[in-house]
C-alpha positions as CSV (number, residue, x, y, z in Angstrom):
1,X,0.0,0.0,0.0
2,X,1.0,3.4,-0.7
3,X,2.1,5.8,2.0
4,X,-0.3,8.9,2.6
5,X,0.6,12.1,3.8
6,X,-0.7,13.4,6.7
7,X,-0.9,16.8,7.9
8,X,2.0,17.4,10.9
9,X,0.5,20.5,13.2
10,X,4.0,20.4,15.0
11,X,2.3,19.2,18.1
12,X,3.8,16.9,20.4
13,X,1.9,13.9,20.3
14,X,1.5,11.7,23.4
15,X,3.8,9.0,21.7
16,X,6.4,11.7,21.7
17,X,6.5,11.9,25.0
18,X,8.1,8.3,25.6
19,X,10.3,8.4,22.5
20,X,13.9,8.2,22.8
21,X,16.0,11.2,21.4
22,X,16.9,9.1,18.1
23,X,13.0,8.4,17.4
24,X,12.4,12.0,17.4
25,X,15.1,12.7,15.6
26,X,14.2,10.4,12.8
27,X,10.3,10.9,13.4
28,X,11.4,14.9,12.0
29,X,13.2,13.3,8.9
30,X,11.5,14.0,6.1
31,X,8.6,11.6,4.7
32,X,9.0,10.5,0.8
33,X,5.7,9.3,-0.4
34,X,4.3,7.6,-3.6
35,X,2.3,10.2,-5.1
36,X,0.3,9.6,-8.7
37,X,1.4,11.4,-11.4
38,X,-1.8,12.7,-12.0
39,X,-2.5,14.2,-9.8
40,X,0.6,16.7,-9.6
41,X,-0.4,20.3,-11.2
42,X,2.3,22.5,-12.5
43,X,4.0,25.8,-10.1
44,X,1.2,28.6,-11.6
45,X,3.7,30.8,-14.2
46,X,6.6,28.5,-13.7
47,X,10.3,30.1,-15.5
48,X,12.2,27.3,-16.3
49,X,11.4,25.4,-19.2
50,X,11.4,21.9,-19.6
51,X,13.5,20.6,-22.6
52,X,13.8,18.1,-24.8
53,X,17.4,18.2,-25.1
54,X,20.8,15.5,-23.9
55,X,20.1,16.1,-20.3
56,X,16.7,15.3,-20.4
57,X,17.4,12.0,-22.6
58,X,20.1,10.9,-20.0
59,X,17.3,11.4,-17.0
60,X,14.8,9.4,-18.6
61,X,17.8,6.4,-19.5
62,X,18.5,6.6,-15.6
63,X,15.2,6.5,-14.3
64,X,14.1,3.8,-16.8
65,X,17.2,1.8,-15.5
66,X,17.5,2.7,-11.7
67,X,14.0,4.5,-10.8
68,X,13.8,8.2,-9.3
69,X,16.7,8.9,-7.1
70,X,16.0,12.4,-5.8
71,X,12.3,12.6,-4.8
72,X,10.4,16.1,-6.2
73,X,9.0,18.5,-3.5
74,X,5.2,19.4,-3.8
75,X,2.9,21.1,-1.6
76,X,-0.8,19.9,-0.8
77,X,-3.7,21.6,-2.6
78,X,-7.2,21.2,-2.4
79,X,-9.2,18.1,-3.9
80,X,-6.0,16.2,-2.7
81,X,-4.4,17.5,-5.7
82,X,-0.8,18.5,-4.8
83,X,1.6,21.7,-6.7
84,X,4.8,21.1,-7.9
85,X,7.3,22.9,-6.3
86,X,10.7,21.3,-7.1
87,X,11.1,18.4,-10.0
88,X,9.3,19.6,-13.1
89,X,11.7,17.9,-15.2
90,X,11.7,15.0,-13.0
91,X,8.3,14.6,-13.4
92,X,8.7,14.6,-17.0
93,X,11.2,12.4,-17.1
94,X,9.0,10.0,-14.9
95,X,6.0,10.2,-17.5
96,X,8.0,9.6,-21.0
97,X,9.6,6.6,-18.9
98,X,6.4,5.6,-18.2
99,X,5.7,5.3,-14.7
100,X,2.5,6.3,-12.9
101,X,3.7,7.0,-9.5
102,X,6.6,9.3,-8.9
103,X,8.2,9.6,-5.1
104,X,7.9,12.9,-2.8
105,X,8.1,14.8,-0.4
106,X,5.1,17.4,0.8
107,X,5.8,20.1,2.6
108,X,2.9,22.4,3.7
109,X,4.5,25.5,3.2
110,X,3.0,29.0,1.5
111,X,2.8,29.9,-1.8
112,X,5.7,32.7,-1.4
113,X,8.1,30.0,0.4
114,X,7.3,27.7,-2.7
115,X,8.4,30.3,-4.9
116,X,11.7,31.0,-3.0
117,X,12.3,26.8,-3.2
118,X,11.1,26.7,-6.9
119,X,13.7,29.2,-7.8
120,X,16.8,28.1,-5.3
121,X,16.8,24.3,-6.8
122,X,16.1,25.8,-10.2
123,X,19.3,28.2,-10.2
124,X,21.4,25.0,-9.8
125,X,20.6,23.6,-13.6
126,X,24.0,23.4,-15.8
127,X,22.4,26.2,-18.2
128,X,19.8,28.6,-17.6
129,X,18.4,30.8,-20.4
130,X,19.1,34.6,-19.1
131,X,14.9,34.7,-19.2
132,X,14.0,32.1,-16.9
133,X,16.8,33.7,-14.6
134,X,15.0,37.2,-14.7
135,X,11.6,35.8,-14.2
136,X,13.1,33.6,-11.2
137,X,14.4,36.7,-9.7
138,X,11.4,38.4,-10.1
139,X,9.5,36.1,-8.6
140,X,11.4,35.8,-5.5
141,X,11.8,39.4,-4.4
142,X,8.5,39.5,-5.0
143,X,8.1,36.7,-2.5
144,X,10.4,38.2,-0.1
145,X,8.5,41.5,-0.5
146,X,5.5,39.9,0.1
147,X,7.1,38.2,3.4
148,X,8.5,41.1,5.0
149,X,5.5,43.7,4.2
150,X,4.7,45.4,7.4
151,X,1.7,48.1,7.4
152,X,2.2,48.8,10.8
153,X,5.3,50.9,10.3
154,X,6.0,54.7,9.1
155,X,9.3,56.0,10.4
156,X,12.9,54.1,9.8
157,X,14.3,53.8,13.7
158,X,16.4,50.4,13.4
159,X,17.1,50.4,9.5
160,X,15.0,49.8,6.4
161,X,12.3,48.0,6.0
162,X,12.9,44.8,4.1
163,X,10.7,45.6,0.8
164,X,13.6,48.4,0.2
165,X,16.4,46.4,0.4
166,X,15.0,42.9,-0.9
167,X,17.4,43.5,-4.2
168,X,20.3,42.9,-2.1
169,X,18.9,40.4,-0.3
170,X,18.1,38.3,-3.6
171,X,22.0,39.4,-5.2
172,X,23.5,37.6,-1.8
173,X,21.0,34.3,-2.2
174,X,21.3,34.1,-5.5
175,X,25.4,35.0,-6.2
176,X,24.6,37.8,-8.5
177,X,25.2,41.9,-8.0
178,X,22.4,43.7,-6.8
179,X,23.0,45.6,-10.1
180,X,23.0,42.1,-11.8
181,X,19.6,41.2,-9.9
182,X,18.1,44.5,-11.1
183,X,19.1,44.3,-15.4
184,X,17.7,40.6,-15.5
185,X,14.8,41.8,-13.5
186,X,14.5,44.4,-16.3
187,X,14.4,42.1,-18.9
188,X,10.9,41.1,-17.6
189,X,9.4,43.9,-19.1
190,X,10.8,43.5,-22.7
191,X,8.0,42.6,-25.2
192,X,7.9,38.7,-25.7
């Protein structure tokens, strides 16, 4: 039988209480799950593109030969449907090789913290078109933004607030200038 998620409220529950130190160390590991294929929706305005090319060929050879090593991240929706956040290609991969099932790990996390893991394991691809870069960026100081919104304040007593310094935030996650982060940003808004 398949294993099904369950929703973890970060409660201690009353077996906790008489576990030893290394069952509640490996009762926080990380839970990989069999999820179906189908019901896995695409990240909403996703950057990246998945290609057709060498790399891709070479994923589907080693998952037709040795299964899925690294399992995709997703996020629960509703309808127990579930969002790709991580592992678009992956999941490609998985469906021209033919399987049904692909493994996982779901993490209940916000739309704006998806974004910021969508992008971080995207920037690590071998070649990344200077497009889905400046959409990625985009999309995660948007996220930060969005994070670190506060209505509540009007004057500047300890420093800035963080929507006016989120480019250098992104330019030290991401390895880029904050002048770097700001031209691909501007590419954005070039016409398609």
């Amino acid at each position: 039988m398949r294993n099904k998620p369950k929703l973890d409220l970060g409660l201690n529950a009353f077996e906790e209480l008489f576990m030893t130190d290394k069952e509640r160390v490996e009762a926080r590991l990380p839970k990989i799950y069999d999820i179906p294929i189908e019901l896995i929706d695409d990240f909403p305005e996703h950057p990246f593109k998945v290609r057709m090319d060498e790399d891709m060929e070479q994923l589907i050879a080693s998952i037709k030969e040795q299964g899925l090593i690294t399992p995709v991240i997703l996020r629960p929706k509703e309808k127990g449907r579930y969002e790709m956040v991580s592992g678009h290609r992956r999941k490609e991969a998985c469906l021209r090789a033919g399987l049904a099932w692909i493994k996982a790990e779901v993490r209940e996390i916000t739309h704006d913290e998806a974004i910021i893991v969508m992008v971080d394991s995207n920037l690590q691809r071998s070649v990344i078109l200077p497009s889905e870069k400046a959409f990625s960026y985009k999309m995660r100081l948007e996220a930060i933004k969005r994070q670190g919104m506060r209505g509540d304040l009007t004057s500047d007593p300890l420093g800035p607030k963080l929507g006016t310094r989120s480019n250098q935030e992104v330019a030290a996650q991401v390895g880029d200038s904050k002048t770097q982060v700001q031209r691909y940003i501007r590419l954005t808004e070039l016409i398609a």
